[in-house]
N, C-alpha and C positions, 0 to 999 in steps of 0.2 A: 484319512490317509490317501495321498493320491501318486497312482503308481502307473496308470493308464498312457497310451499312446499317446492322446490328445496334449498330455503335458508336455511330451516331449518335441510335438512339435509346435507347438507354440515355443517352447525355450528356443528348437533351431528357429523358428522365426526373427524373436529378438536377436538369436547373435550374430543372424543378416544383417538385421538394422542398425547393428553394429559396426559393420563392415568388415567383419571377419567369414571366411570361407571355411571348408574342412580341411584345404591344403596350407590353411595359413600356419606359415613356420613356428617354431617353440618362441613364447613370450619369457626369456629369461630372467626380466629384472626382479630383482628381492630386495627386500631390506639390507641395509648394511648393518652391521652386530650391536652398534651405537641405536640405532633408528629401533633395532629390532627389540633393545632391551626397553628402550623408553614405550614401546607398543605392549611391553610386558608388564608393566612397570600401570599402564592405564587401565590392563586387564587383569591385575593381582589376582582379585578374590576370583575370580573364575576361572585362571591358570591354578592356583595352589588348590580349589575345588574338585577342579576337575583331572587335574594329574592323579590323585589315589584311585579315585575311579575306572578311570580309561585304563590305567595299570595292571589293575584287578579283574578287570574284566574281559581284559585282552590274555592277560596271562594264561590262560588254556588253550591258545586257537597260535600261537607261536608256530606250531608248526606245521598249520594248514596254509601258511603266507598271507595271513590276515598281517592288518594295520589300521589303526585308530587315530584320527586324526580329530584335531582342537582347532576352530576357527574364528576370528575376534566379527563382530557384527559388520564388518567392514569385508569380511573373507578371506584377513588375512591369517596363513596358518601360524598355531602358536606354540605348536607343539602334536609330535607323532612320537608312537608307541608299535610294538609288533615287531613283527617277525623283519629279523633284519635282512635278509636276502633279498625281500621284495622289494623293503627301503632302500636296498639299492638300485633297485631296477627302474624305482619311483622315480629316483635322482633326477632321471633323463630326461624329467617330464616338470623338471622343478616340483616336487608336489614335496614342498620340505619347509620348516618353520622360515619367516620372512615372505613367502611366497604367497601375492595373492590369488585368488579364485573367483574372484567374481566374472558374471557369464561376458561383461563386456570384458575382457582380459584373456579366458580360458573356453570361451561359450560355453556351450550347454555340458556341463557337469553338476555331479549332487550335491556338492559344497556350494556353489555357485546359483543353479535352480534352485535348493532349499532358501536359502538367501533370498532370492527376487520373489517364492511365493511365501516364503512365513512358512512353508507347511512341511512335511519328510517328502523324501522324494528317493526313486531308485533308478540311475540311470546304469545299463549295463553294455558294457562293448561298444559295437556300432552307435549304439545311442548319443553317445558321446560326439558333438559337433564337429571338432576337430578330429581329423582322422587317426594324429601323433597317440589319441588318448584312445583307441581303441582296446587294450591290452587289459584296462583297468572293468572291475563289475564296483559299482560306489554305492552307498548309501548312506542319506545323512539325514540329520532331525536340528530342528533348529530348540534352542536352549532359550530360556525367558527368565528375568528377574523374578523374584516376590510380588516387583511390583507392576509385573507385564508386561517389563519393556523388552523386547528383543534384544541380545546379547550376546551371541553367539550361534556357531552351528558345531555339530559331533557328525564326523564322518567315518564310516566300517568302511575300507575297501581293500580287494584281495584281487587276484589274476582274474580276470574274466572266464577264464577256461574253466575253473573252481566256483563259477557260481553256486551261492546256494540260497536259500528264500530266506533264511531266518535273519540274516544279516541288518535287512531293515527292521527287524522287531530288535535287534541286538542294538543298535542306535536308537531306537526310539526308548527303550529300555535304558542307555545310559544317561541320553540327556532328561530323561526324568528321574532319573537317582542325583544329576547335579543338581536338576532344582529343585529337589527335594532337599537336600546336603543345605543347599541358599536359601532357602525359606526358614530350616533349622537354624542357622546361621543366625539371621537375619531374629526369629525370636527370642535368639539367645543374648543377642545384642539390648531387645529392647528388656528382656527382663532383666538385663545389665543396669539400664538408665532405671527401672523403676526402684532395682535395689540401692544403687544411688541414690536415689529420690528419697526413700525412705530412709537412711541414714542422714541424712543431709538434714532429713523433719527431725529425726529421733533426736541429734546434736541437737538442737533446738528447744526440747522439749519441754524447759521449765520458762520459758518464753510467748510471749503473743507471735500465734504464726497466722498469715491469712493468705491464702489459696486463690490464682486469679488463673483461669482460663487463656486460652491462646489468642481472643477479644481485649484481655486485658479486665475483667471482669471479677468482682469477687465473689466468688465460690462457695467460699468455706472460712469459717474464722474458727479456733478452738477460744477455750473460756477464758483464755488471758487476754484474748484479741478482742471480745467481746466486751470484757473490761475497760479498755481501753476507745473502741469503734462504735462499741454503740449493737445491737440485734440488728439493728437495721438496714445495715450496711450491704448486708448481701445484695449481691446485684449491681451495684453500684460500679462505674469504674472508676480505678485505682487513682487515676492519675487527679483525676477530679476532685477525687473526696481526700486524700491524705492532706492532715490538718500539716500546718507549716511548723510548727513546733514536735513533731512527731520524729525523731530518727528510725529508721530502718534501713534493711540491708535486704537485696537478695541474694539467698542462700543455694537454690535450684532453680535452673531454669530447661526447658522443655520445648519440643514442639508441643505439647499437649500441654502443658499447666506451665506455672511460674509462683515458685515459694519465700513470703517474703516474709523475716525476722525482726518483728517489731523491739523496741527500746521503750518499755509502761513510760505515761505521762507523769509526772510526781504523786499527785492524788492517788492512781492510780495502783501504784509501785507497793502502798502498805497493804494495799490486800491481796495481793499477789504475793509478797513474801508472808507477811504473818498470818497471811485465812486460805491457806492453802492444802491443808488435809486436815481431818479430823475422823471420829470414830466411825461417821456415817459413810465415810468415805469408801473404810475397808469391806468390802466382801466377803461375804461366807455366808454357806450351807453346811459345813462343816464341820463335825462335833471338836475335833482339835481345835482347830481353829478360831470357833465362838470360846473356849475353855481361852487359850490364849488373849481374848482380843478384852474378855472378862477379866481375867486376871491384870491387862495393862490398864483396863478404864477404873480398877482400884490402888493399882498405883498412883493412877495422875490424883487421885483423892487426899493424895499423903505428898508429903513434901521429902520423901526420902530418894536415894539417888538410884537411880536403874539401868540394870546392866543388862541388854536387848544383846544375844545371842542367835545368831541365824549364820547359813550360807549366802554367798554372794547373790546378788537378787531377788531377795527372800522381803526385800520394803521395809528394811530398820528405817531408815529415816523418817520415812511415811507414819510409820508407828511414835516414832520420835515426836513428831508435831502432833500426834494425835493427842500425846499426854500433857502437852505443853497448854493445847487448846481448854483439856476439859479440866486444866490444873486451875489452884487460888493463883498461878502465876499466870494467865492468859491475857491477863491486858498489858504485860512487857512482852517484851523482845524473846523473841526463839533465835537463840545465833547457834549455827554449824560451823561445824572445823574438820576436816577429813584430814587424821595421824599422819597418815600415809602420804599426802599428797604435798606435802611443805618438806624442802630439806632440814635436814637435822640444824645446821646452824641456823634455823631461820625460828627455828618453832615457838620458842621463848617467847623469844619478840613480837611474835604474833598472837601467844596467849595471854600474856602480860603486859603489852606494851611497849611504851620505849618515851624518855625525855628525850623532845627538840636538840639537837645535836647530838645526840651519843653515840652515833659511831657512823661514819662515810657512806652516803648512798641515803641514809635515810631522811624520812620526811621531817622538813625545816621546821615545822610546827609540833614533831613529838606522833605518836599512837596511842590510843586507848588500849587497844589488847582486845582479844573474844571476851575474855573476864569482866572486862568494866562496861563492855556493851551489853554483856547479859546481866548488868547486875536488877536486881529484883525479878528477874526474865530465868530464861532456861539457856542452857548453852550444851549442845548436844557435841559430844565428844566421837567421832565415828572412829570407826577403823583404832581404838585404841590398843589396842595391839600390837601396832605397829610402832608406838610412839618408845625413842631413846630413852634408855636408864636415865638418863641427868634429867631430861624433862619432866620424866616421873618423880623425880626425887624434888621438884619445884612444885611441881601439880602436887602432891601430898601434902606441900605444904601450907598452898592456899588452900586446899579443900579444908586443912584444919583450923587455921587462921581465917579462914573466911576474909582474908587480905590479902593482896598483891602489891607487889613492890614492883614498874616498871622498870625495864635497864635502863641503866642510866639516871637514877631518879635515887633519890636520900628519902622521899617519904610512898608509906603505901596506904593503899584506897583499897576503898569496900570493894568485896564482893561477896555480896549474896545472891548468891548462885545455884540453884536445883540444875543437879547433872544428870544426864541421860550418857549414859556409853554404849559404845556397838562395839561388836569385833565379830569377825570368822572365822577368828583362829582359836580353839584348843586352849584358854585361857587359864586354865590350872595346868595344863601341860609347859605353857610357856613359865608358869610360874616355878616349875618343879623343874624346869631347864638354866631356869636362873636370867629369862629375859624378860621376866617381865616380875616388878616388886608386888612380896606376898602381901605387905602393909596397904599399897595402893589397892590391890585385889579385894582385901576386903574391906575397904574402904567403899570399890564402888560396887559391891555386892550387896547392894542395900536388898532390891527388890529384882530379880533375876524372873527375866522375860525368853524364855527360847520360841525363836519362830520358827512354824511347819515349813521343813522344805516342798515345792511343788509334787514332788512324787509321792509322798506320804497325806495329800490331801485328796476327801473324796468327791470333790465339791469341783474337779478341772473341769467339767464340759461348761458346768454354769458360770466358773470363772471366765472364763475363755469369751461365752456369749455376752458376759458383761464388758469386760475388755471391745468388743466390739460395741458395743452398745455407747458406752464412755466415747469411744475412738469416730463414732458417726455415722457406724456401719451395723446399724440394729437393727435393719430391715435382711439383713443378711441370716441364709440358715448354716449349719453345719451339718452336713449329709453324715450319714452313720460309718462310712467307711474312713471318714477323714476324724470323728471321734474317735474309732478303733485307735487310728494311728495319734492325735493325742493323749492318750490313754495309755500307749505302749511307750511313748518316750521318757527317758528319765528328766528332762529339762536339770541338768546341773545349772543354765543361769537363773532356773527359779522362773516369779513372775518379771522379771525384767525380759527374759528370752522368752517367754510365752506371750508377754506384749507385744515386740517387735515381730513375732513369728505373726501371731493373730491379724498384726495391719497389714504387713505383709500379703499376706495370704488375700487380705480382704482387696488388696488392687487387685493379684491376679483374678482374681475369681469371676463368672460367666455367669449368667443365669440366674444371679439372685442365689446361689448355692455356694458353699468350700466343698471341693474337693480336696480328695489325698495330694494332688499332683500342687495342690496351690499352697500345700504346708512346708516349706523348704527348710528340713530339716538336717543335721550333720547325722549319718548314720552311727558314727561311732563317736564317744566323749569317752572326756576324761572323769573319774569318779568324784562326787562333790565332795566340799570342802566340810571339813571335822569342825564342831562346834562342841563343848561340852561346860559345863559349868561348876565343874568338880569333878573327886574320882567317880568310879559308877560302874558296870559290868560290862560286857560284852558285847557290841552294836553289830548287827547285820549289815553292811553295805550291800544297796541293792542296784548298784547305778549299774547297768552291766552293758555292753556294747548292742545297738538295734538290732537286731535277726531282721530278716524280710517278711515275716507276717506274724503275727498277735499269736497263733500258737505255738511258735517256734519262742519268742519272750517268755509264756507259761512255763514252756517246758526249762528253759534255760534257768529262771527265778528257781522253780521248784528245786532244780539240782544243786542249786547254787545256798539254798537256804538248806537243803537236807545235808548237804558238808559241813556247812557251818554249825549245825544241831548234831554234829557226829552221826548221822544217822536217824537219827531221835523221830520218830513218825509224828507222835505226839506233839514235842515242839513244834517240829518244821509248820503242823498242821493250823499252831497257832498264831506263829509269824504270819504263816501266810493269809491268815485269815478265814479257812474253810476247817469241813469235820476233817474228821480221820477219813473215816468209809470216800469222802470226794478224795481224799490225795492216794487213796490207793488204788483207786478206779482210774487215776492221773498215770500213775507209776504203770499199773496193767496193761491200759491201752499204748503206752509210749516203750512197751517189752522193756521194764526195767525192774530190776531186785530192789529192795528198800533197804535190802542190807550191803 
């Protein structure tokens, strides 16, 4: 901090060399309101920064004849705050947005001084080079980017007669709350691009992605790119090695990295679609979970059709190809078809086919259908649930035909076809609503798979480290305060949002460690989706809004389960998984009746 004589005269020195005197007359030029907006227009983020501030901070001293002044790196002013009486007396002096202050213009003043040394400075009264500006006591701090560049100055100034000492701590105080506020800014931006970054991968993610540096360099391939490039490829650059038959696209680009979306070579392409999960794939420590994953590796044994039950994100598909792989059907075709995702006048035609001209728009040569491409193969039906009465009334009828009649078309082709079906939705409920046919239900209720939603598994910490492990981040730990906080969340997207949270988390993260702060979680969700597979009793929903710490969720579950058991000690104790004597010890300590 430098507040001493010697500054101040060196500043009058310079504004000698200037050519200006103490008698030199008022310099009135400003900006004109055109000039003065585009000056505002160059200093946005540090105007709309620093206005709350300066505001807030000036807002108690109004009626001391304080005023706060904002100046652009140049000095010129861009904005004052405070006590208006004085801003008027300022007027006289020009010291008002438009106006600049630099010492060859105004000599030795605090907006001005600070300017020419980079450093705070306090000039009071007399100090002041010009004799017009004696009235004023200044003090200003000069304001720096993120990234250290100078940027501005924050100027306190009040009556000189009102001096008081605190003034330059009350500047140096603001302009470190705005770079403070800028630097905030500034990492919210970039954790802006990396959540881009990660969306932009995630899109991609049944694809070959490879990873190049701001060199141009490859970095990283995951295992479809590898399929395709070769292990060896790392390090390589890009431009050199991409084979000429290879399409790609980039997908993200960065000052730090550049993500690029490969297109498999043909070879390439069959083991990416059809050797793409199997049972070693899935994960579990689990006692549910191994029961479940047991139960699907005796399905894929049999040739009967299976109805995969789970909440959104829960990896039916995953599971899907798993039966496919260890079925007598794994050297055909595994074809997907997601209910939901085709409009209703299209669905037919896309499970059945269609003859060479039959109806406007379509391909000159006719369609196979899913049906005929899976025939001796598996054809996994997702989201059935979702699919129109009339298409179910067609699908019923090849399931029992084991034939399809394309539209358009007088004769029908085989299909033998093992069905897998998915849904989220409540599938005897829809049927007891009358949207979905009871005949097709149990048709595909051959071998009925329900998958663990994430919350009901006890196996999240080890999931989670695999997820990273898979993802290329298994050098990575997960500190015990950012388990707490997976542990406490209900994940309604399942493993699909504990994927994306976990890669997520693994760019922010420092040190070789996750922290809480690198888990970006939504504090409050909506409760997961109902799956059931018939009628059945009474289910606990446990999905309940995040509290801000791990025993504030205990307490909230307990209460929330002892309603739902009426009371019931016994029960609740059992839901919840502990004795009796632990949940009344819960209830004790938390001063609550059980009844």
């Amino acid at each position: 901090m430098v507040v001493n004589s010697l500054v101040v005269q060196e500043a009058h020195q310079r504004s000698k060399s200037f050519g200006l005197t103490p008698e030199t007359p008022l310099f009135r030029e400003k900006l004109l309101s055109y000039e003065l907006k585009h000056t505002l227009d160059e200093n946005y983020e540090l105007y709309h920064t620093a206005r709350p501030i300066l505001e807030k901070i000036l807002s108690p001293l109004h009626a001391s004849g304080t005023i706060a002044i904002l100046a652009d790196k140049e000095g010129t002013i861009l904005y004052t705050t405070g006590s208006l009486d004085f801003m008027k007396k300022t007027d006289r002096v020009c010291l008002q947005p438009g106006a600049n202050w630099r010492e060859d213009k105004r000599g030795t003043n605090a907006i001005g001084t600070a300017l020419a040394l980079a450093k705070p400075v306090r000039i009071h009264g007399d100090e002041h080079y010009l004799q017009l500006h004696g009235f004023l006591t200044c003090s200003a701090c000069p304001i720096f980017s993120p990234s250290g560049e100078f940027i501005g100055v924050v100027d306190i100034s009040a009556p000189a007669k009102r001096e008081t000492q605190q003034a330059l701590a009350l500047a140096i105080l603001a302009a470190e709350s705005i770079e403070n506020r800028l630097l905030w800014q500034e990492s919210q931006k970039q954790q802006a691009g990396i959540i881009e970054e990660i969306r932009a991968v995630s899109s991609q993610s049944q694809k070959g992605l490879v990873s190049l540096n701001r060199d141009g360099e490859i970095i990283f391939l995951n295992s479809q790119a590898k399929l395709i490039c070769g292990d060896l490829s790392v390090g390589k650059q890009w431009n050199s090695f991409t084979p000429s038959n290879l399409e790609h696209k980039t997908i993200f680009r960065s000052e730090r990295r550049t993500w690029v979306s490969l297109s498999d070579l043909p070879n390439a392409k069959q083991i990416s679609q059809d050797l793409k999960f199997s049972f070693q794939d899935l994960y579990s420590n689990c006692p549910k979970v191994t029961e479940v994953i047991q139960l699907a590796q005796k399905a894929a044994s049999t040739d009967m059709p299976v109805l995969l039950l789970g909440e959104s994100g829960t990896g039916k598909e995953l599971v899907a190809q798993s039966i496919h792989r260890s079925s007598q059907r794994a050297e055909h075709k595994f074809i997907a078809i997601n209910c939901s995702a085709i409009p209703e006048s299209l669905i037919e035609s896309e499970l059945f086919g269609y003859a060479k001209g039959s109806f406007t728009g379509a391909n000159k040569e006719g369609s196979p259908g899913k049906f005929s491409q899976a025939h001796q193969g598996t054809l996994f039906l997702d989201e059935i649930g979702d699919m129109p009465l009339r298409a179910q009334a067609a699908l019923l009828r090849v399931i029992q035909e084991k034939r399809v009649l394309p539209l358009g078309s007088k004769e029908t082709l085989p299909a033998n076809t093992r069905i897998v079906a998915a849904t989220h939705r409540d599938l005897w409920k829809e049927v007891q609503e009358g949207r979905f046919r009871q005949d097709l239900y149990f048709r595909l209720k051959g071998i009925v798979v329900r998958l663990i939603p994430l919350r009901e598994r006890s196996d999240l910490i080890g999931l989670a480290k695999d997820i990273l492990k898979q993802g290329g981040f298994g050098d990575l730990t997960i500190s015990l305060d950012a388990q707490k906080r997976i542990l406490a969340h209900t994940w309604p997207g399942n493993i699909r949002e504990l994927q994306n949270t976990m890669l997520q988390a693994a760019f922010f993260s420092q040190g070789g460690e996750i922290l809480p702060d690198s888990l970006h979680l939504e504090e409050f969700q909506e409760g997961p989706d109902t799956v059931s597979d018939g009628p059945k009793g009474k289910e606990i929903n446990v999905s309940l809004p995040l509290p801000k710490d791990f025993e504030s969720l205990e307490r909230e579950l307990t209460l929330r389960t002892l309603e739902d058991t009426e009371g019931n000690v016994t029960r609740a104790a059992e839901k919840l998984g502990i004795g009796r004597n632990t949940l009344y010890r819960r209830l004790q300590k938390w001063n609550l009746n059980s009844h």
